[in-house]
C-alpha positions as CSV (number, residue, x, y, z in Angstrom):
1,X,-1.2,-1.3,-20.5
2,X,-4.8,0.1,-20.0
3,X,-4.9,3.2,-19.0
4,X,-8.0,5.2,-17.1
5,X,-9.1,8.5,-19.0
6,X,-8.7,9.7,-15.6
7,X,-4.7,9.1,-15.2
8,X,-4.5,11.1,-18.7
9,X,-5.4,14.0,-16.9
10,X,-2.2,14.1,-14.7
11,X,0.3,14.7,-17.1
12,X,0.2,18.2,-17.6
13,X,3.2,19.2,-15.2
14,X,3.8,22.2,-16.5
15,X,7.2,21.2,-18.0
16,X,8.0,19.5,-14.4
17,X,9.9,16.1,-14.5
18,X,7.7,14.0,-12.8
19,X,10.1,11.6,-10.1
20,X,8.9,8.4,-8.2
21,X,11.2,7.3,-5.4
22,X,10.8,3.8,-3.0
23,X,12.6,1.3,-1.7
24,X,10.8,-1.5,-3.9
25,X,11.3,-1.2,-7.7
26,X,8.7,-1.8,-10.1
27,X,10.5,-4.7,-11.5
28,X,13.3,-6.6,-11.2
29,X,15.5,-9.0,-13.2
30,X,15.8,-12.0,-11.8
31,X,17.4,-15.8,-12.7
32,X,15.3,-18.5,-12.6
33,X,16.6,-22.0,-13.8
34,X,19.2,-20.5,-16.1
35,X,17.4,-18.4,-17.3
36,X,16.8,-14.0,-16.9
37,X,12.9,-13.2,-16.3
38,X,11.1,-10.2,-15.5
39,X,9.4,-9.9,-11.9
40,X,6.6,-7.5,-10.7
41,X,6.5,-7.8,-7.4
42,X,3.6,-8.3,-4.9
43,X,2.8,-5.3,-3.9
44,X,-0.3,-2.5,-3.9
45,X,2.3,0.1,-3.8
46,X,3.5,-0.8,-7.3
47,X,0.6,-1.6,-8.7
48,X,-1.0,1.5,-8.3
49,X,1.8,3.7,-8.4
50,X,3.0,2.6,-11.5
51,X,0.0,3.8,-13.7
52,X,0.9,7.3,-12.6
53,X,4.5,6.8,-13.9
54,X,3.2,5.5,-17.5
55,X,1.0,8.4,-17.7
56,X,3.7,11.0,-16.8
57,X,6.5,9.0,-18.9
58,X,8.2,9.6,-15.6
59,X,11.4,8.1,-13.6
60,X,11.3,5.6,-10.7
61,X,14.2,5.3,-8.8
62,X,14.3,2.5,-6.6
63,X,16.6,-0.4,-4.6
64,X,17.9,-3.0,-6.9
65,X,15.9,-6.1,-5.5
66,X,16.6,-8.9,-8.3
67,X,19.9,-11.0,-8.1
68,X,20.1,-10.1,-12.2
69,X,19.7,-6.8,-12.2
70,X,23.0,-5.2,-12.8
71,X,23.4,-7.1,-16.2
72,X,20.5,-5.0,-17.5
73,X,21.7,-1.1,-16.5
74,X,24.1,1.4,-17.3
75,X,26.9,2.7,-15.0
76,X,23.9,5.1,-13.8
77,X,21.7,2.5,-12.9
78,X,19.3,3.2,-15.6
79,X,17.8,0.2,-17.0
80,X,18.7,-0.2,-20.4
81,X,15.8,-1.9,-22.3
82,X,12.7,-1.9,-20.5
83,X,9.9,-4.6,-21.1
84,X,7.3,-4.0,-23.4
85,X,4.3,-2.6,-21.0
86,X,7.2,-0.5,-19.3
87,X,7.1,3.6,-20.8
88,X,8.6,5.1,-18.1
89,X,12.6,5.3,-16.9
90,X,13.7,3.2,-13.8
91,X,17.1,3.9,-12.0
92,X,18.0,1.4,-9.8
93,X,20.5,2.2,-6.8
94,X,22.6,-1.0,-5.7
95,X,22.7,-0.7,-1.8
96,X,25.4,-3.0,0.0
97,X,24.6,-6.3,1.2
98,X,25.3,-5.1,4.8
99,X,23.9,-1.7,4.5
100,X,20.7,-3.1,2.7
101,X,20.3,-5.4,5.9
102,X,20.4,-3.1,8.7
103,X,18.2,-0.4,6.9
104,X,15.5,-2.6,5.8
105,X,15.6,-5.6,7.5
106,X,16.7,-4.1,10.5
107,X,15.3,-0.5,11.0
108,X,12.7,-0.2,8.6
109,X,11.2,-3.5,8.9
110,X,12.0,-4.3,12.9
111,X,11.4,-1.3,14.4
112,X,9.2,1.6,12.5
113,X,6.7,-1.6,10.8
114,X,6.1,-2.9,14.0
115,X,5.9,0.6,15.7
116,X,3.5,1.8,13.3
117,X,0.9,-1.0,13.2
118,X,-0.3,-1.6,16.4
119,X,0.0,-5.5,16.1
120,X,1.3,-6.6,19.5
121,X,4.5,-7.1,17.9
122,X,7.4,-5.5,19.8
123,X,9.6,-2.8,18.0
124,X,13.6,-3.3,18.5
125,X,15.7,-0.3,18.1
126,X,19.8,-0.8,17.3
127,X,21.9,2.0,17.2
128,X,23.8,0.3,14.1
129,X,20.1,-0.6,12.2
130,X,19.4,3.6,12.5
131,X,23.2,4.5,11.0
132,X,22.3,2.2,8.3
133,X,19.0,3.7,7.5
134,X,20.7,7.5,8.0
135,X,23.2,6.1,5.2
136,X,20.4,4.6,3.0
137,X,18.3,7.4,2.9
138,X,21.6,9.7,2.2
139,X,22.3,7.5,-0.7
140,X,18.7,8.1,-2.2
141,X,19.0,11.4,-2.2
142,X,22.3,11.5,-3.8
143,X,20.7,9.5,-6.9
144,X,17.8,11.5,-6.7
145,X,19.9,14.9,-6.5
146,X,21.7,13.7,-10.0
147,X,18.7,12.8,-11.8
148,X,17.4,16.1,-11.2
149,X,19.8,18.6,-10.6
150,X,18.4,22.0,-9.8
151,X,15.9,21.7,-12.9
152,X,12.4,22.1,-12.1
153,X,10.6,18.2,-10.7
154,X,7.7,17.0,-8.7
155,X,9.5,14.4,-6.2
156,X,6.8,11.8,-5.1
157,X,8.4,10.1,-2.1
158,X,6.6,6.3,-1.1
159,X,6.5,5.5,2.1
160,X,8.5,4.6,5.7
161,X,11.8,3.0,4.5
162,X,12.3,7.1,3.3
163,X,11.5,9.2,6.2
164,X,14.4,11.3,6.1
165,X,14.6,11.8,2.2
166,X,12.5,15.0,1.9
167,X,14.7,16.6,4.4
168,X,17.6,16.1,2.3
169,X,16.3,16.8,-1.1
170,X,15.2,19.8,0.1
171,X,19.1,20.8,0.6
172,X,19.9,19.2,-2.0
173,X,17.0,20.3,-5.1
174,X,16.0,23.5,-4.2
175,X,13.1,23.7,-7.4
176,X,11.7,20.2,-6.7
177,X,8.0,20.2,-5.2
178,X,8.5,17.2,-2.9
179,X,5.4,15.2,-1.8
180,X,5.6,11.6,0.2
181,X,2.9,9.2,1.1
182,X,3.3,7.6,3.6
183,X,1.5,3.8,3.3
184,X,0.9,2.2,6.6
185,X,-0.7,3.9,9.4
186,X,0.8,6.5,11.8
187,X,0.8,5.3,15.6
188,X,-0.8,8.1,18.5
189,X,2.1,9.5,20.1
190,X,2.4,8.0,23.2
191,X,2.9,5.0,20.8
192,X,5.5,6.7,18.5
193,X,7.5,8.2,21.8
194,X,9.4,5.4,22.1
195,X,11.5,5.4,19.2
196,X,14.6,6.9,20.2
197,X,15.0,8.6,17.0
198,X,11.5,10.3,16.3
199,X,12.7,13.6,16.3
200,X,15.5,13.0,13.4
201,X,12.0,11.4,11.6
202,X,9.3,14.0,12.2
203,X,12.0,16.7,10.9
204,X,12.7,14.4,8.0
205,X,9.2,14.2,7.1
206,X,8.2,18.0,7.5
207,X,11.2,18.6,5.2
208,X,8.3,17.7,2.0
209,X,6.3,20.2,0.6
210,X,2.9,17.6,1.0
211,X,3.1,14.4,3.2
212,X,0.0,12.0,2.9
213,X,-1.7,9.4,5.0
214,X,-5.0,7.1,3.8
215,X,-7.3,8.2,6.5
216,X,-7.6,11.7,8.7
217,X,-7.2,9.8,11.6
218,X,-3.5,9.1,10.7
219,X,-3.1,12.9,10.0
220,X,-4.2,13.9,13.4
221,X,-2.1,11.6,14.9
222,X,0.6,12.5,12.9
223,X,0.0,16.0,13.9
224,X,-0.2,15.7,17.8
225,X,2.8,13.9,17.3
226,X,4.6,17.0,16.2
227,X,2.7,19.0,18.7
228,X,4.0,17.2,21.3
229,X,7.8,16.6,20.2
230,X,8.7,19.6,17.8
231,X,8.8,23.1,18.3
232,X,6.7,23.4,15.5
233,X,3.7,25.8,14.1
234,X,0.8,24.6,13.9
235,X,-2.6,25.5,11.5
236,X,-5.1,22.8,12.4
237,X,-8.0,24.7,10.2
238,X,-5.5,24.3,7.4
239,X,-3.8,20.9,8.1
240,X,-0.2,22.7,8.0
241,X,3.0,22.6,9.6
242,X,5.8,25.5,9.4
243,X,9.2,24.2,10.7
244,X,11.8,26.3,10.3
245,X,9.9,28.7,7.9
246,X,9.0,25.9,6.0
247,X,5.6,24.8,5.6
248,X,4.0,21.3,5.4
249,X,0.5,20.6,4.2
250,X,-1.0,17.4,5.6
251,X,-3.7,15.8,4.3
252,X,-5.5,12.6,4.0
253,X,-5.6,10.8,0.6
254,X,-7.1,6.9,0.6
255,X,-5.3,5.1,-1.9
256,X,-7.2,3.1,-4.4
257,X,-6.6,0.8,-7.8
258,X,-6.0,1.0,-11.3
259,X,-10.2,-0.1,-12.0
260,X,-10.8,-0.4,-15.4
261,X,-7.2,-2.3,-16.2
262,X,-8.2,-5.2,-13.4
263,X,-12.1,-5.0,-15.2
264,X,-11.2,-5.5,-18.5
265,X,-8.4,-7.9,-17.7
266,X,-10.8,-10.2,-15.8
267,X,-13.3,-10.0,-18.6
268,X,-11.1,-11.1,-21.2
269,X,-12.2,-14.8,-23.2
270,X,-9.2,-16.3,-21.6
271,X,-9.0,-15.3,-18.3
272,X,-13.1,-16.0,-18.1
273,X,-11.5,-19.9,-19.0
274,X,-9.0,-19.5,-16.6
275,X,-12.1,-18.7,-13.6
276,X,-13.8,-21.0,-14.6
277,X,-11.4,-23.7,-14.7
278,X,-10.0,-22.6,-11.2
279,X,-13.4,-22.8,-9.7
280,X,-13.7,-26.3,-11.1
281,X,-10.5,-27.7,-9.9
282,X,-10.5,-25.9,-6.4
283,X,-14.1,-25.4,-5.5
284,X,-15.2,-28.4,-6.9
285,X,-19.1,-27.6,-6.7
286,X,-18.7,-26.1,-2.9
287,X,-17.9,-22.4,-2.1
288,X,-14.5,-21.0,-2.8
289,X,-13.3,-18.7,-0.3
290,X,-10.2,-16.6,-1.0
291,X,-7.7,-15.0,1.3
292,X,-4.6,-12.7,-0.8
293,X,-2.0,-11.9,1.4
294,X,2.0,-11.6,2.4
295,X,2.6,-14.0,4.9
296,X,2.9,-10.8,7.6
297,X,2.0,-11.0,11.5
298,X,-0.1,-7.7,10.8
299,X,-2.5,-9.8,8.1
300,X,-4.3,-11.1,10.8
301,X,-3.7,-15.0,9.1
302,X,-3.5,-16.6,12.6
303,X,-6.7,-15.5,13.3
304,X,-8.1,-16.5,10.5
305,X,-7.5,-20.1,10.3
306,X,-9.0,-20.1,13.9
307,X,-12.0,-18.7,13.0
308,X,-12.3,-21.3,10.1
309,X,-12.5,-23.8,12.4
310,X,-14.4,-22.6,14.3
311,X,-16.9,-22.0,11.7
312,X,-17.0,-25.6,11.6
313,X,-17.4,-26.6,15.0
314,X,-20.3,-24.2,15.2
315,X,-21.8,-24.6,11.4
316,X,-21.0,-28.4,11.2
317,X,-23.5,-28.5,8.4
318,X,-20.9,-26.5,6.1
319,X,-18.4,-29.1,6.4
320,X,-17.4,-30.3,2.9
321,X,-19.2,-27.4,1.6
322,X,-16.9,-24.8,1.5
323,X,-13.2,-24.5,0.3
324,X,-11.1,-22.1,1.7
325,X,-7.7,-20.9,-0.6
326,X,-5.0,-19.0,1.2
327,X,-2.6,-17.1,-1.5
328,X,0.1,-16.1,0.7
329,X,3.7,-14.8,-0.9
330,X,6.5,-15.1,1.6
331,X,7.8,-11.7,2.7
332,X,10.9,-10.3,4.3
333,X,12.3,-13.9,4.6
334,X,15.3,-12.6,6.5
335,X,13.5,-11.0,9.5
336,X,13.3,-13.8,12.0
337,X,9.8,-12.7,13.3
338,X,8.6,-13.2,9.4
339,X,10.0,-16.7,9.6
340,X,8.7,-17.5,12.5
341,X,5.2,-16.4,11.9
342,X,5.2,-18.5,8.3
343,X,5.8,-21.2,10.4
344,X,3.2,-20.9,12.8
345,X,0.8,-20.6,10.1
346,X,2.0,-23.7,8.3
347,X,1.6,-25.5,11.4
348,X,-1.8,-23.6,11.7
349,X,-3.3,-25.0,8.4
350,X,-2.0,-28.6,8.9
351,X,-3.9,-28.7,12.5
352,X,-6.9,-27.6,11.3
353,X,-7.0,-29.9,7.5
354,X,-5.8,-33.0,10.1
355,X,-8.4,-32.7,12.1
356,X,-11.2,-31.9,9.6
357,X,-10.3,-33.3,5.7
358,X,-11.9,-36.2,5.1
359,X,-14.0,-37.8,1.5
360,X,-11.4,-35.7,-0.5
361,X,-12.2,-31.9,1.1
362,X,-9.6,-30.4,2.6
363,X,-10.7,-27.0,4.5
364,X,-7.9,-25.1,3.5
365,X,-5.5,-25.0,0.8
366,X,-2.0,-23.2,1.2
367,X,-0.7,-21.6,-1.5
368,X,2.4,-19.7,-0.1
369,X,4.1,-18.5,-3.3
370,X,4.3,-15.6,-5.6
371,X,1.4,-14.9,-7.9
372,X,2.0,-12.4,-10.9
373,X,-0.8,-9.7,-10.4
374,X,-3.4,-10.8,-13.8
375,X,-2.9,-14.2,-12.0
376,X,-4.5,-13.3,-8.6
377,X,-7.0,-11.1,-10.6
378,X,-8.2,-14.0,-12.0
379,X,-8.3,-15.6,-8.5
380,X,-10.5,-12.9,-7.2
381,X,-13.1,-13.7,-10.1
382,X,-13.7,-17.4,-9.1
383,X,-13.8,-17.0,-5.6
384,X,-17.3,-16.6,-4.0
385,X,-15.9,-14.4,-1.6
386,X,-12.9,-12.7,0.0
387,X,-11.6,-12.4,3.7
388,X,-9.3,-9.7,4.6
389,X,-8.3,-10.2,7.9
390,X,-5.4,-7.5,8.9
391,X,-5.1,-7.0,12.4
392,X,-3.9,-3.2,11.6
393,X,-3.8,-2.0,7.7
394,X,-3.0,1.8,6.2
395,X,-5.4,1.3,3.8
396,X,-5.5,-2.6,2.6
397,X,-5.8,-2.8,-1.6
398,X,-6.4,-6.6,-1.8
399,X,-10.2,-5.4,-0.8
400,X,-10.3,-2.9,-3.9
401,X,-8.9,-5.0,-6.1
402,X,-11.3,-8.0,-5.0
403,X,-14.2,-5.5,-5.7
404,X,-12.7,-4.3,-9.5
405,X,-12.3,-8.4,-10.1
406,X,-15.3,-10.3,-8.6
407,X,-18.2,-11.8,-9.8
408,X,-21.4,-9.7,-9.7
409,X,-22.3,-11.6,-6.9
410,X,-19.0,-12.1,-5.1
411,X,-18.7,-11.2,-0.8
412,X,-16.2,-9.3,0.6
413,X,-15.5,-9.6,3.8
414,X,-13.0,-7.0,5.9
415,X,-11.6,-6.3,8.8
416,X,-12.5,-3.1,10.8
417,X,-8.9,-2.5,11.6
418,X,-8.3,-1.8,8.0
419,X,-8.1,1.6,6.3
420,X,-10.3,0.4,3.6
421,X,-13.4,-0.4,5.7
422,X,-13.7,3.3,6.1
423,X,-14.2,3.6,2.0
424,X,-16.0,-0.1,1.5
425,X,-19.2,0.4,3.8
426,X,-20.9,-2.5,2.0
427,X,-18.2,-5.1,2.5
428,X,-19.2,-7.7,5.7
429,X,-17.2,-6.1,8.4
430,X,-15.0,-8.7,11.1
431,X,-13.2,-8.0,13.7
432,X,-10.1,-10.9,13.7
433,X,-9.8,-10.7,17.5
434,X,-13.3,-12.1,17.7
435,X,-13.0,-15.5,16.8
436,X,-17.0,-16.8,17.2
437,X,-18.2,-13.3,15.4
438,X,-15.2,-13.8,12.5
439,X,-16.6,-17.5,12.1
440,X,-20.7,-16.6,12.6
441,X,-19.9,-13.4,10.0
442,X,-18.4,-16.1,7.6
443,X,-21.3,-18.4,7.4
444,X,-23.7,-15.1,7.8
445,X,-22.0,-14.5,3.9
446,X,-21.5,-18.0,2.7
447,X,-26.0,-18.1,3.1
448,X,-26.6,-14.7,2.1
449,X,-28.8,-14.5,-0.5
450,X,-28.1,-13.6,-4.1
451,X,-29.8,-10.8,-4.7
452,X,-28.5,-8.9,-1.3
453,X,-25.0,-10.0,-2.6
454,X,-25.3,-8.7,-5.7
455,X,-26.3,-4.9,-4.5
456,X,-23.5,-5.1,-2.3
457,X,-21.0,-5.8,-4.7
458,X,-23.1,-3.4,-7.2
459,X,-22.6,-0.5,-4.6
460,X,-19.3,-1.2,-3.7
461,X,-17.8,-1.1,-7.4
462,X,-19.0,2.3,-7.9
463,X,-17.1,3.3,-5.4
464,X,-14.1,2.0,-6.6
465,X,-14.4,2.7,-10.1
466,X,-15.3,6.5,-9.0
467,X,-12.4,7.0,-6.8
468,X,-9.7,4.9,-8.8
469,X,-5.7,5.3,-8.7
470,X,-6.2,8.1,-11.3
471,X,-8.8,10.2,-9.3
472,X,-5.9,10.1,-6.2
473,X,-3.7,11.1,-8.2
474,X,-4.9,13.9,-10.1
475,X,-5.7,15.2,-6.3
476,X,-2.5,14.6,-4.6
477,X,-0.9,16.1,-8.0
478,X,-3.4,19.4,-7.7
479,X,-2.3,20.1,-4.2
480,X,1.3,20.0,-4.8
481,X,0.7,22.4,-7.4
482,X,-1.6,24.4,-5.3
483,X,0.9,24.8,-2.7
484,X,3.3,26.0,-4.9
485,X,1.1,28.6,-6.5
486,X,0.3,29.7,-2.9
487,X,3.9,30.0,-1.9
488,X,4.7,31.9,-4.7
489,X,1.7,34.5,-5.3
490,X,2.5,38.1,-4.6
491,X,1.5,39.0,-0.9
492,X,-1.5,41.6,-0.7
493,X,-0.4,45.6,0.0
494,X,0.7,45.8,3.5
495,X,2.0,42.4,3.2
496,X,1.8,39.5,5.5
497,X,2.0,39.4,9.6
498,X,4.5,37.1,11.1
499,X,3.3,33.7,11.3
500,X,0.3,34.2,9.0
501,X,-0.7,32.2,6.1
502,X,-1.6,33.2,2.7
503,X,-5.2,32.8,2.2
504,X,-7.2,29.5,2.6
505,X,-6.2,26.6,-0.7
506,X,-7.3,23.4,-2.1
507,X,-4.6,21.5,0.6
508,X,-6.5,22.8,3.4
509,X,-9.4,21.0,2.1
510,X,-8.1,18.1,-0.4
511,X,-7.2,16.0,3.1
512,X,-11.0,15.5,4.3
513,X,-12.9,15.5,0.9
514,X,-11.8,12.4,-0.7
515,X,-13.0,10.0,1.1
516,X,-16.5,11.5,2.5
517,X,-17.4,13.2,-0.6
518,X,-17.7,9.7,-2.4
519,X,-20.3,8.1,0.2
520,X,-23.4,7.5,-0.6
């Protein structure tokens, strides 16, 4: 694996294990015609997480996802041979079949997704689905607890399927600096009210040491939802929360990708073939637009297609000169709103190519499978351009990895709703809701001219490759340290008043700087 000089910098830990916890695994074991093959799944969290776990030669403890998993771990859960790219230790935790479904598919995945991402999808709350994730989230902790014991750790918690975790780990491993980020965005509260159970989550979260969001908008909603349900202290100046004597920084942190690996990977003498080859056989002389996805109500895919043909109805001169591909993997197959949706946007794409195909173009080609990650890198360098559509996204790192892969003159175009549009000022923003601006913004990049596409692209790679996986990080990685040195300096003669702070640190900064310090 390639590393960036910048993720070297991140594994001095000061003798500190260095402990990586989430639902999804890095990599799973799976059978596939007879035979046992590795899996990485399709997922940004991975993917830029587990650069950070090769660098620290870390452990990743995670939910057995693959149906051949078992056959490759101890009686710990520790996998026993890992495969070649793979320099770090992964424990994997075997749920039960019943318990897995309530907690994911039910809680996590039907209630706090939905809640969160403010995608007119209604949230369902069963008293049994919140037992299960109590349980689940009592079960991580007890793996985590005996991987570390009471020995020194950095804990890095990943995401909403674990919002009760760092309350328990911080019973459980009283020398671990615990940290979480949290992926997807954090509702306002008048949003987040309605979860019968939000109290039981905000103390879980404040039980970590750092908890971080992409944007500062999701901190301050985070923290006027504490505000208003927890009798809680609050330090806006410093972005902190003290609950029961302990104290939480917040802070904002937008999540990048791994640059240089998806640069030089692209650039390679084969994969250079591969474009080129995939440009001939699916663009076919015309424009090859590209949509990466998980087929997900929040994606915004519905939206997209109409727009796409509305393009047409308003552009008819692009007819037969444009080639839209839609990479979709299938995602949480047993929540009936995901099956539905697929569904609807299979029905979607055949309406549109019925009424439209014709002298061997059809507008859109489905490709609703899973797509190793070099594979859809490659992807990203023959297309012409990219749509990301989300309705609501944390942060969104199709966009940054589009940017890392393209051709110097590739388009990116991006929703507003996304957390990445706040980072990608040069991408072509949409708003999905607005079907005639979506389609006139399409055709706006499909005839924009070469040289204004190339400065686009030009400006937005440097700011990916200047704020990469490494550069967030080395930051998230300074602040836990920082807060630990703060809450264990000596306090100045006379000591400290009740209630007060010690003196101003890097967390009460690191949550705004990120992200406006790198514009241009």
């Amino acid at each position: 694996m390639v590393r960036s000089p910048l993720l070297q910098e991140v594994t001095s830990l000061e003798g500190r294990r260095f402990v990586v916890v989430s639902n999804r695994q890095p990599f799973s074991h799976v059978r596939r015609d007879g035979e046992v093959r590795v899996e990485k799944p399709p997922s940004g969290l991975t993917l830029a997480l587990e650069p950070i776990v090769q660098a620290t030669r870390g452990t990743w403890i995670a939910a057995s996802s693959g149906d051949a998993d078992r056959e490759f771990v101890d009686r710990r859960g520790h996998v026993l041979q890992n495969p070649p790219d793979v320099q770090y230790k992964l424990r994997r935790l075997f749920l039960p079949a019943k318990l897995n479904e309530d907690f994911y598919t039910g809680f996590a995945n039907s209630a706090l997704w939905p809640l969160c991402h403010i995608a007119y999808h209604k949230p369902r709350f069963e008293e049994h689905w919140w037992r299960a994730y109590v349980r689940a989230n009592e079960l991580f902790a007890e793996a985590v607890a005996d991987e570390i014991g009471d020995r020194p750790a950095i804990v890095f918690i990943q995401d909403f399927q674990l919002a009760l975790l760092p309350r328990l780990l911080r019973q459980r491993c009283p020398r671990a600096l615990i940290a979480q980020f949290w992926h997807i965005p954090w509702p306002n509260p008048e949003a987040f009210r309605i979860c019968p159970w939000r109290k039981e989550l905000l103390e879980g979260l404040l039980g970590n040491h750092l908890l971080g969001f992409h944007l500062p908008y999701h901190c301050n909603n985070f923290l006027y939802t504490v505000d208003r349900e927890l009798q809680a202290r609050l330090d806006r100046e410093r972005n902190r929360v003290v609950l029961e004597e302990r104290a939480t920084a917040v802070a904002a942190f937008p999540l990048s990708v791994d640059f240089r690996r998806i640069r030089e990977s692209v650039l390679g003498a084969e994969a250079q073939r591969e474009a080129a080859r995939l440009r001939e056989l699916h663009g076919r002389g015309r424009k090859l637009v590209l949509s990466v996805e998980r087929l997900d109500y929040s994606k915004g895919i519905l939206e997209r297609i109409e727009a796409i043909q509305r393009l047409f109805e308003r552009y008819p001169a692009l007819r037969e000169t444009v080639s839209f591909v839609q990479i979709a993997t299938p995602s949480r197959t047993t929540v009936r709103a995901y099956r539905d949706y697929a569904a609807a946007v299979e029905r979607a794409v055949a309406r549109v190519n019925a009424n439209l195909a014709g002298n061997g173009w059809t507008p859109i080609k489905p490709m609703h499978t899973y797509l190793e990650p070099e594979k859809v890198w490659i992807w990203y360098n023959a297309a012409d351009a990219l749509i990301v559509s989300s309705l609501h996204d944390g942060m969104n790192l199709v966009s940054k990895e589009y940017v890392a892969a393209a051709p110097d003159d590739g388009v990116l175009l991006l929703s507003e709703f996304t957390g990445a549009a706040r980072d990608l000022d040069e991408a072509v923003s949409i708003n999905p809701y607005a079907t005639d601006g979506f389609a006139d913004a399409i055709a706006m990049s499909l005839s924009m001219p070469e040289s204004e596409r190339r400065e686009r692209m030009r400006r937005l790679r440097w700011r990916v490759s200047n704020y990469d996986v490494g550069a967030w990080a080395r930051d998230i990685l300074r602040v836990i340290r920082q807060h630990d040195f703060d809450a264990h300096r000596p306090a100045p003669v006379g000591g400290l008043a009740e209630g007060q702070f010690p003196s101003r640190g890097l967390a009460a900064e690191a949550g705004w700087r990120p992200a406006r310090a790198r514009r241009h």
